[in-house]
C-alpha positions as CSV (number, residue, x, y, z in Angstrom):
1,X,48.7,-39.7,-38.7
2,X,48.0,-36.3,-40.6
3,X,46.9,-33.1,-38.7
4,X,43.8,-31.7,-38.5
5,X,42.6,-28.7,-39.3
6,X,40.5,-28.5,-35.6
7,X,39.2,-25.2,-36.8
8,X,36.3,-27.2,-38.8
9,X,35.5,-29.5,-36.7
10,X,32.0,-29.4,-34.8
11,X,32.0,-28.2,-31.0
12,X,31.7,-31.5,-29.0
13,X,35.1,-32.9,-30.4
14,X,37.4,-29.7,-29.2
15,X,38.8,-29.2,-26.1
16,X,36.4,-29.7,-22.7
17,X,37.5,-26.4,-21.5
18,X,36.0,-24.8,-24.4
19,X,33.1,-26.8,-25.0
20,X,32.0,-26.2,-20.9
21,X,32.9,-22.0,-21.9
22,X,29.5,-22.3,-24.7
23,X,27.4,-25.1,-23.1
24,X,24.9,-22.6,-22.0
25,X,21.0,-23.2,-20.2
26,X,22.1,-26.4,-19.6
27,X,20.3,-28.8,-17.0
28,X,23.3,-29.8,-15.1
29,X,22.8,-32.4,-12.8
30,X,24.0,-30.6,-9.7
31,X,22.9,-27.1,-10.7
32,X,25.5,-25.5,-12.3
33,X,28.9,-26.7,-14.9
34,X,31.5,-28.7,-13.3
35,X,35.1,-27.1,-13.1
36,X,37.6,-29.2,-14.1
37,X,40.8,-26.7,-13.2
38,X,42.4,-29.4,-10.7
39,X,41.6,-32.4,-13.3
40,X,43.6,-30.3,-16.1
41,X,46.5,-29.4,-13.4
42,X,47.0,-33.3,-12.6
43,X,46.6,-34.1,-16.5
44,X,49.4,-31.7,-17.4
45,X,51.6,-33.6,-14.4
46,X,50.8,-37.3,-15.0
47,X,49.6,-37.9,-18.4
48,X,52.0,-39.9,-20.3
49,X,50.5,-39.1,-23.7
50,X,50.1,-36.0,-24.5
51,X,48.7,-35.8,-28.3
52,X,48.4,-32.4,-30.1
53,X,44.8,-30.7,-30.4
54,X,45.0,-31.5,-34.3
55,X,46.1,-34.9,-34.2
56,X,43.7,-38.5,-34.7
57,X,44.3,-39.4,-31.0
58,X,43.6,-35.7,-29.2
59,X,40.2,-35.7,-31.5
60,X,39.0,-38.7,-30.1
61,X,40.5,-38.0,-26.5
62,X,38.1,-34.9,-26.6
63,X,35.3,-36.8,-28.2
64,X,35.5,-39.1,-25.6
65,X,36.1,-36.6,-22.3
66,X,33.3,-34.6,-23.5
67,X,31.2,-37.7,-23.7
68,X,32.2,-38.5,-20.2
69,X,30.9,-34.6,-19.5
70,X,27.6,-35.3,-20.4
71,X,27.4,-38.9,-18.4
72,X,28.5,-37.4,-15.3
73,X,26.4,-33.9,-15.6
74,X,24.4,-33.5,-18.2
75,X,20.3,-34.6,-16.7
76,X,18.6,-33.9,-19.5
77,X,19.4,-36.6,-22.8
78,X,18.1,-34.0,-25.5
79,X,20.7,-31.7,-24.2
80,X,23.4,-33.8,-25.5
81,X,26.1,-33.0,-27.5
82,X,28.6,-35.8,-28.1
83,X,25.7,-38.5,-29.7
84,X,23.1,-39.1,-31.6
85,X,20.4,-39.2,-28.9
86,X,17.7,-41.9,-30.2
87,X,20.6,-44.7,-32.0
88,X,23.1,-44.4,-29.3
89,X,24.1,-47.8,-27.6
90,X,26.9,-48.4,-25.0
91,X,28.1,-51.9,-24.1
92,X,31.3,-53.2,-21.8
93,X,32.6,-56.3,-23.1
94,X,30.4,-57.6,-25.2
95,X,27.1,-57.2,-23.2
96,X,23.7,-55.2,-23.5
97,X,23.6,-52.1,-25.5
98,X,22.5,-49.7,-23.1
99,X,20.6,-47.1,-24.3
100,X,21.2,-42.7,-23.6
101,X,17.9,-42.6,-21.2
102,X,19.8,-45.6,-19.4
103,X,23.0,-43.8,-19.1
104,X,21.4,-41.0,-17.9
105,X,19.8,-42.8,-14.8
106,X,22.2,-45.4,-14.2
107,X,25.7,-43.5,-14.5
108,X,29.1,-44.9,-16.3
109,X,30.0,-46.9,-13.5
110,X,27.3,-49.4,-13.0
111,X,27.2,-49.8,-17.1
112,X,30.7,-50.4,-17.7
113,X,31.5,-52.8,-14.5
114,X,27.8,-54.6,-13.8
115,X,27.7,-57.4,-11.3
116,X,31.0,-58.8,-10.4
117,X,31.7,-60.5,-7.0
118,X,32.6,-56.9,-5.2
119,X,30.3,-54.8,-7.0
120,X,27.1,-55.1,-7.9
121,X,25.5,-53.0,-10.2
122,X,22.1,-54.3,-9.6
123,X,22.2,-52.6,-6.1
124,X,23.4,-49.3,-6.7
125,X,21.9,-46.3,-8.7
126,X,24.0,-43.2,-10.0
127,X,24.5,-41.4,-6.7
128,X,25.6,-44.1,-4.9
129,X,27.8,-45.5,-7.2
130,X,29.3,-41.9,-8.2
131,X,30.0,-41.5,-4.4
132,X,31.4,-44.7,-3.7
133,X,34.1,-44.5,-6.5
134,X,34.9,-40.6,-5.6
135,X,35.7,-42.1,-2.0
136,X,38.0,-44.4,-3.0
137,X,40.2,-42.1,-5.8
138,X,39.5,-38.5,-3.7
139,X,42.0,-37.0,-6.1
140,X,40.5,-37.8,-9.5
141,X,40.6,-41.0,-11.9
142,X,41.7,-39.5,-14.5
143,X,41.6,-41.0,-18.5
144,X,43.6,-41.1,-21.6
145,X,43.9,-42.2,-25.1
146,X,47.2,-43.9,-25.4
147,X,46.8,-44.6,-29.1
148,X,44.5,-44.6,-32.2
149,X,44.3,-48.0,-34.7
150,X,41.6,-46.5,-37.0
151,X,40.3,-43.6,-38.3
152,X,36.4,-42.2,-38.7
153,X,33.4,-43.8,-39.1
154,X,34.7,-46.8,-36.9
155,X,37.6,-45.3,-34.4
156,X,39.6,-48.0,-32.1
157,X,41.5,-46.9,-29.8
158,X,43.2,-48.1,-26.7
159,X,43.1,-45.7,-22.9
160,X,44.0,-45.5,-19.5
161,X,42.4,-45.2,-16.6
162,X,44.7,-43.9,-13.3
163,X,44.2,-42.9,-10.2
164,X,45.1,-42.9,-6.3
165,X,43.7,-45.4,-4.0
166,X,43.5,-43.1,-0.7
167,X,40.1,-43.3,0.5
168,X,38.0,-46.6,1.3
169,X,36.0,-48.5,-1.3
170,X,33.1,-50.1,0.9
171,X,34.4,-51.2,3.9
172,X,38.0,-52.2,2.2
173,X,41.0,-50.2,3.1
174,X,42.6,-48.0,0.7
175,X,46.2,-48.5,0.0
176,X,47.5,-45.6,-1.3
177,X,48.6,-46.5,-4.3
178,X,48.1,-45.8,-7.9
179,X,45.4,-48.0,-9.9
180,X,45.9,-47.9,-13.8
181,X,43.3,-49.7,-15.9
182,X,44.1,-50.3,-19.3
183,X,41.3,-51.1,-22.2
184,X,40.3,-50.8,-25.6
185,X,37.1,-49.4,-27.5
186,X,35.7,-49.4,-30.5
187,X,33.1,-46.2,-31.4
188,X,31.3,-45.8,-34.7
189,X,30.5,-42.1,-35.7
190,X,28.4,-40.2,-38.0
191,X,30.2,-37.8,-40.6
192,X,29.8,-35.1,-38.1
193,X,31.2,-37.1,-35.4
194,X,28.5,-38.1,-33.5
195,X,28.3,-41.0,-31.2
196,X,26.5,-43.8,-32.6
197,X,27.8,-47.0,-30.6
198,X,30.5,-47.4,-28.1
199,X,31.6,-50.3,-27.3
200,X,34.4,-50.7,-24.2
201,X,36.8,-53.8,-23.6
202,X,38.7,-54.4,-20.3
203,X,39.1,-56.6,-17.5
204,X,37.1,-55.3,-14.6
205,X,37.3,-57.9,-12.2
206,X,41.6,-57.1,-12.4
207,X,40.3,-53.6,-11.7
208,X,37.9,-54.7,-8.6
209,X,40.8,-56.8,-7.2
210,X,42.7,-53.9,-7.1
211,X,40.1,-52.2,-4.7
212,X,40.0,-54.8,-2.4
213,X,43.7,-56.3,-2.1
214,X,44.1,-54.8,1.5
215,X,41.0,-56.8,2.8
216,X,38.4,-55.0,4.6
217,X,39.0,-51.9,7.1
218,X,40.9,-53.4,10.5
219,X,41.7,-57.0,9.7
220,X,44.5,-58.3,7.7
221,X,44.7,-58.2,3.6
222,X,43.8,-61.5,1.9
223,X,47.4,-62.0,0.6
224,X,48.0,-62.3,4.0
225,X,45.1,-63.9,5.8
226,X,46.0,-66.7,3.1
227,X,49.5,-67.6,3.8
228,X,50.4,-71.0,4.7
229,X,52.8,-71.4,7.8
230,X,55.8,-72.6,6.7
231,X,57.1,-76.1,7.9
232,X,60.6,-76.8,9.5
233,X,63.7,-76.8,7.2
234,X,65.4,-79.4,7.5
235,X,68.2,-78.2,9.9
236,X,65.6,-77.2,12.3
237,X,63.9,-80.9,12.5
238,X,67.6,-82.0,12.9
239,X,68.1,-79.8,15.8
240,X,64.8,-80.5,17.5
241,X,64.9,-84.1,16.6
242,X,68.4,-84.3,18.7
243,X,67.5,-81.8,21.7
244,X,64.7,-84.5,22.4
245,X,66.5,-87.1,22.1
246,X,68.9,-85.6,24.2
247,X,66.4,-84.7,27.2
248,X,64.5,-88.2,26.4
249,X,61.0,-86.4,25.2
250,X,58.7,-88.3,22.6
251,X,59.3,-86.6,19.5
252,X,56.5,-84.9,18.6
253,X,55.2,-82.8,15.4
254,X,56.4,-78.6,15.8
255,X,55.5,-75.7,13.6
256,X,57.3,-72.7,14.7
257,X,55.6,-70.1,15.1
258,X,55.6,-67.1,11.9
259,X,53.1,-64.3,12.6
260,X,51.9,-64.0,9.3
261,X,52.5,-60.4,7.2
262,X,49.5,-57.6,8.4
263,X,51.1,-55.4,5.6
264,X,47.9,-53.8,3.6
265,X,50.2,-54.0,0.6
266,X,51.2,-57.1,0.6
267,X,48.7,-58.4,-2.0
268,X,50.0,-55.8,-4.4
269,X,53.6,-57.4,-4.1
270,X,53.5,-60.1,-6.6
C-alpha cells in the first residue's frame, strides 16, 4: 500500500509514545499516565510485523493501541481521543454493541470474552478482571496488526495477541508457555479517523482453553486426568495367558498398571 504522509494526520493515530508525551490534565484511572518503556522493549524483540510509521498497517496499529490506551486508563469518556464519544459501539463476535460509558466501567476484557464456561463476565467488574489477566501473562500481552485488507472509512484488518503464561489464571496453573490469539476486526472511521464501530472476531473459548490446559493448581492437567489405561497387547495376554496356565490359576482379566502422565504440558502436546 502507498505511504503516508503521517505528518497530517490527527494526534490519536501516531505513535503511543507521542500521543501519552501531549495527553495532558488527563483523568487517568490510577492517577497519573502509564509508561509503556518495557511494552516497547519486548515489542522491538518479539513482534514479527513490524510496519513503517507511514504505512496503512502502522496507522491502524496506532489507532488501535491508542484506543487500547484510553480502555485501560483513561476514566473520564469525554476525555477521549481515539472515538467519537456518543456513536461509538464495540461488539466481539457478532454480539451487543457496547457502548463508551460501558467500556469505561466494564474494561476490554469482560466485553471482548463475556460468559464462557471459564470466565464469566457477568461476575467480574474492571479491576478484577484487569488483575486476573495481569496474573496470568506478568510480562505483558502484547498486540499486533499482522495485515490490513481495506482502507478508510471501513478498515479490516487481521492481529495478534501474545503473551507468557507464567502466573496462575484462577486457581489453574500457569504453564509457561507462550499463548498467541489470532483475530480479525472490522472498524469504521470518520474522515478524521475517529472510531465509530469496532467490531472484533476470534475464537475465545480456544483462548480460555489455553488458560486452563494444565488443570487447576496441585492436581493433574485434564489431558491427563482423561487418559484411558491402555489394555494388554497381544504378546502380553499370550504371556500371561501361558504363565497361568502353567501354575494352574483361573485366568482372570489384568490391566497393567500405567501411572498416567502428571506433565502440566501435556494438554498442549497435541
Amino acid at each position: 500500500m502507498s505511504s503516508i504522509n503521517i505528518d497530517n494526520l490527527p494526534l490519536w493515530v501516531q505513535h503511543r509514545d507521542t500521543v501519552l508525551k501531549y495527553s495532558n490534565n488527563v483523568q487517568w484511572r490510577y492517577g497519573e499516565k502509564p509508561d509503556y518503556t518495557r511494552s516497547n522493549q519486548k515489542l522491538a524483540q518479539e513482534s514479527q510485523y513490524n510496519h513503517p510509521q507511514n504505512s496503512l498497517p502502522g496507522l491502524v496499529q496506532n489507532l488501535v493501541r491508542n484506543f487500547d490506551i484510553e480502555a485501560n486508563f483513561k476514566s473520564n469518556p469525554a476525555q477521549w481521543l481515539t472515538v467519537v464519544q456518543d456513536k461509538f459501539r464495540m461488539s466481539t463476535n457478532g454480539g451487543h454493541g457496547y457502548t463508551l460509558p460501558e467500556l469505561v466501567n466494564s474494561g476490554t476484557y469482560k466485553l471482548l470474552i463475556g460468559n464462557t464456561q471459564y470466565y464469566k463476565a457477568t461476575e467480574e467488574n474492571f479491576e478484577t478482571s484487569t488483575n486476573l489477566f495481569h496474573t496470568a501473562f506478568p510480562e505483558g500481552f502484547l498486540w499486533e496488526v499482522i495485515d490490513v485488507y481495506s482502507p478508510p472509512p471501513v478498515i479490516t484488518f487481521k492481529w495478534r495477541h501474545w503473551g507468557y503464561f507464567k502466573g496462575a489464571y484462577k486457581d489453574y496453573a500457569p504453564t509457561g508457555q507462550m499463548i498467541e490469539v489470532v483475530g480479525l476486526s472490522i472498524v469504521t472511521v470518520t474522515d478524521d479517523l475517529k472510531i465509530l464501530t469496532l467490531e472484533h472476531y476470534y475464537d475465545n473459548n480456544k483462548f480460555l482453553e489455553q488458560l486452563t490446559s494444565a488443570g487447576k493448581l496441585g492436581t493433574s492437567s485434564p489431558a491427563a486426568s482423561n487418559r484411558t489405561v491402555q489394555s494388554p497387547t497381544f504378546l502380553q495376554q499370550t504371556l500371561l495367558g501361558f504363565i497361568k496356565k502353567l501354575w494352574g490359576k483361573k485366568e482372570e482379566a489384568v490391566t497393567p498398571n500405567l501411572a498416567a502422565s502428571r506433565c502440566p504440558f501435556a494438554a498442549l502436546v497435541r
